[in-house]
C-alpha positions, 0 to 999 in steps of 0.5 A: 037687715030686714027684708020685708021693709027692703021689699017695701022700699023696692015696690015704691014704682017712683023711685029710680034708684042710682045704682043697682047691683046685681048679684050678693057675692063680695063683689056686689056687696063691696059695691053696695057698701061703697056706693052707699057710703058715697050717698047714692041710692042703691039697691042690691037684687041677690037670686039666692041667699048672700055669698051662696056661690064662690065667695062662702067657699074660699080658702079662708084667707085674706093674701098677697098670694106667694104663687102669684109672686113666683109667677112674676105678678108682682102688681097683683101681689102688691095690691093684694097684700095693700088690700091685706092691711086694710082689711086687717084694720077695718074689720078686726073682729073677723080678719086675723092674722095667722102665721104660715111656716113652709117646711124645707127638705134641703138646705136649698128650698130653705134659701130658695123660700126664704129668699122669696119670702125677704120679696114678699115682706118688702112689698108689703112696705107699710102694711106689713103684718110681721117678717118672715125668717128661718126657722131651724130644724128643731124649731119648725118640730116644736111648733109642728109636731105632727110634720113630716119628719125624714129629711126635714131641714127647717122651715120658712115663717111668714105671716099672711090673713085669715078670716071667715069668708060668709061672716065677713060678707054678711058683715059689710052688707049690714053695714051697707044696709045701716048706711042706707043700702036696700039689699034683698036675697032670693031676688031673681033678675029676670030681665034688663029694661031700656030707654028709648035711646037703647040704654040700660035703664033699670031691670024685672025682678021675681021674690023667688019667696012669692013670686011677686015681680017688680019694676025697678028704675035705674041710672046704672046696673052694675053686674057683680054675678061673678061667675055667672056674669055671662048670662047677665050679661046676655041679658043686655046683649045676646051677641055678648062673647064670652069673657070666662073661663072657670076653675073649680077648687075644692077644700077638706076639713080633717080633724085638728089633730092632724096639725095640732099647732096654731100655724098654717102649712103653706106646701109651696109646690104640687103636682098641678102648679099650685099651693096647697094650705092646710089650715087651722080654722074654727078648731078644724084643719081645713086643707086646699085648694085644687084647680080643675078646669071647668066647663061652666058656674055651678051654684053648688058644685062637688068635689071630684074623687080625683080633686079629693085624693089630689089633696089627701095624697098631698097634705099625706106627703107632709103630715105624720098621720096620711089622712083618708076618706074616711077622716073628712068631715066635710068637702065643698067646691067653688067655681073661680070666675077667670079672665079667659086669655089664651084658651090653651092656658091652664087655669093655674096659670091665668091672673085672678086680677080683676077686669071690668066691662062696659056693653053698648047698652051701658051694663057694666059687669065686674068680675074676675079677681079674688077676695083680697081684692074685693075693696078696689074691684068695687072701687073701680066699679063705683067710679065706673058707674059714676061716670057712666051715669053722669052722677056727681063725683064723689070720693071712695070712703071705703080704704078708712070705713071700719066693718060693723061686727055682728050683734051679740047673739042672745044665750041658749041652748046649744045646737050641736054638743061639738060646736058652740053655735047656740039658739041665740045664732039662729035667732040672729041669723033669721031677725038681723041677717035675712036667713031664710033657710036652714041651709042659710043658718047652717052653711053661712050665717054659721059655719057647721055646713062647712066644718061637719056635714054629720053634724050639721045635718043632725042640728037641722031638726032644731035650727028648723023649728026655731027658724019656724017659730021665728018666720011664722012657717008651719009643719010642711015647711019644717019637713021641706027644709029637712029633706032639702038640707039633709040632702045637700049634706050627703053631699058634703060628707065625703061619697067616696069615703 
């Protein structure tokens, strides 16, 4: 992906583009890729760096989701866990899977989670990944040793996915962009345009970089901004009501040796009515998620004192070894874009299906859903903007196209001693992903952000100055950039340790 020849394509003021996309979230990029893949035109506008928001900040896992299964949805769990196979196939090199055991304190839970657990496997029918099946008391401690042991009586086994969310992301736009997609981070939308019959026409944009503005023609505008929908949405009818509602979830990374084991734990019920994971990922355990109502989208939320000793006193109940404060290497929030229902219903309970929305000026807004889902949210967008836009039929390709795994990256020295990410990761990220920050290189394009704020903070110096030499930046940019990353790590690194 190069951006300075996608800004070049975006200047051309005589083209008017099929669709264009508003937001470099999973949804926006899953748009962008099926829409490309379909032959039409299509420009993605993103107003910071791809997946800066919700989708970098998962749970890391690609699920039919068994809480969704205990609340009687099963539709959405029979999508998701369809969904759940496809990306299996069609992205490999980033989507695994991993086993996860539900450890059971009575003779009861083992039947009650294994009966569950039967349902789950059925409804995956043809694209299941393994079969779940009890395990007795001494098998559940040989493969987790470091478990709670007083009044342990099995365990449940099942299989589900994982993968790494800001990897996969940057994955599907450069195969969007390989299939002729134009896609442009730290592209702010400033304003929709409309036609003499008050149609959506096109919209204003700003190179957040130079402050540049463009005019951009358009059949459809598809608003994939996720959980900042609203104000786009505003943008092309003021008297637009809301549609969210939002959560917030958070996820700390301990030290692997607080689950020495390759299996996830799944803790099937606490005290706010969800699960907790705690997760073997990139040779770190990484353990959530929280839900905590909240009052509005945040680009970069924090963690509540009250959210991290919520997840600490909950992973402590069932590992040997109660981690503290003071053991979490790093701590990231994420906003959860909700179809808002009954306004008194806790936000545990709301669907993460899906919804889509057409104004009366034509803007159709995709929000909602989860990442598991991603492939037929889109689908169900690019039908949409086909039909709205009176373009040609074409058939989604998306359920058979394989995602291009990233570029080898050229050898070097390493940027931190405790991680493997070298020289070459940054020479990739910046000439073939678009990065253009260190926080791009250092929280997406690698994962170190998100699995060791100190460590990350101490790489900053080197990833700037290689980031420099290959953006053609000077001093001052370098110093900027480490004021500006090695604050925003102080907030990742546990405050209330």
């Amino acid at each position: 992906m190069d951006r300075d020849k996608n800004l070049t394509k975006a200047r051309d003021g005589t083209v008017c583009w099929d669709i264009v996309i508003i937001g470099g979230g999973a949804t926006g990029a899953g748009c962008a890729l099926d829409a490309a893949s379909r032959g039409f035109s299509v420009l993605l506008l993103e107003q910071h760096d791809f997946g800066k928001g919700t989708s970098s900040r998962s749970t890391k896992l690609i699920h039919g989701g068994v809480r969704y299964l205990r609340q009687g949805n099963i539709s959405l769990v029979r999508e998701s866990l369809k969904e759940r196979g496809i990306l299996l196939r069609n992205a490999p090199h980033a989507v695994h899977k991993l086993p996860f055991i539900i450890p059971c304190y009575s003779i009861w839970e083992k039947a009650f989670y294994g009966l569950g657990l039967k349902i789950y496997d059925q409804l995956s029918g043809k694209y299941s990944i393994g079969r779940s099946r009890i395990l007795s008391r001494g098998e559940t401690l040989e493969r987790l040793p470091s478990i709670k042991k007083e009044g342990l009586t099995g365990s449940v086994l099942y299989f589900d996915g994982q993968f790494d969310d800001a990897r996969l992301l940057i994955d599907i736009l450069r195969t969007a962009d390989s299939l002729g997609a134009t896609v442009l981070n730290y592209s702010r939308v400033t304003s929709l345009r409309k036609n003499d019959e008050g149609r959506i026409a096109g919209l204003e944009f700003t190179d957040v970089e130079t402050g540049e503005e463009f005019v951009i023609t358009a059949r459809v505008v598809i608003n994939a901004t996720g959980a900042f929908c609203e104000g786009v949405r505003r943008m092309s009818d003021p008297d637009a009501e809301n549609v969210l509602t939002y959560s917030q979830g958070i996820h700390v990374v301990l030290d692997r040796s607080f689950l020495p084991s390759d299996d996830a734990v799944m803790i099937p019920k606490t005290s706010d009515g969800r699960v907790l994971f705690c997760i073997p990922w990139q040779d770190h355990l990484l353990v959530g998620t929280t839900d905590t109502p909240a009052a509005e989208a945040s680009l970069e939320p924090e963690a509540l004192r009250s959210e991290i000793d919520f997840v600490l006193e909950t992973a402590g109940g069932y590992l040997s070894k109660r981690p503290k404060r003071s053991d979490i290497l790093t701590a990231f929030a994420g906003i959860r874009p909700l179809i808002r229902t009954n306004a008194r219903s806790k936000t545990s309970s709301l669907s993460r299906g899906h919804d889509l929305f057409v104004d009366r000026f034509g803007l159709i807004t995709i929000t909602g859903g989860k990442w598991t889902t991603y492939r037929q949210m889109v689908e169900d967008a690019v039908d949409k903007a086909i039909e709205s836009g009176g373009m040609k039929t074409a058939e989604c390709r998306t359920e058979t196209l394989a995602i291009k795994p990233p570029e080898i990256a050229e050898a070097g020295e390493l940027l931190h001693p405790h991680f493997q990410y070298t020289r070459g990761d940054v020479i990739r990220a910046v000439r073939d992903e678009m990065a253009r920050t260190v926080e791009d290189v250092l929280a997406r394009r690698t994962r170190m952000l998100f699995l060791d704020a100190k460590a990350a903070a101490d790489s900053a110096q080197k990833v700037a100055e290689i980031m420099a030499g290959e953006l053609g930046k000077d001093n001052d940019w370098i110093n900027s950039e480490l004021v500006a990353f090695r604050d925003l790590a102080l907030s990742y690194s546990c405050p209330f340790a």
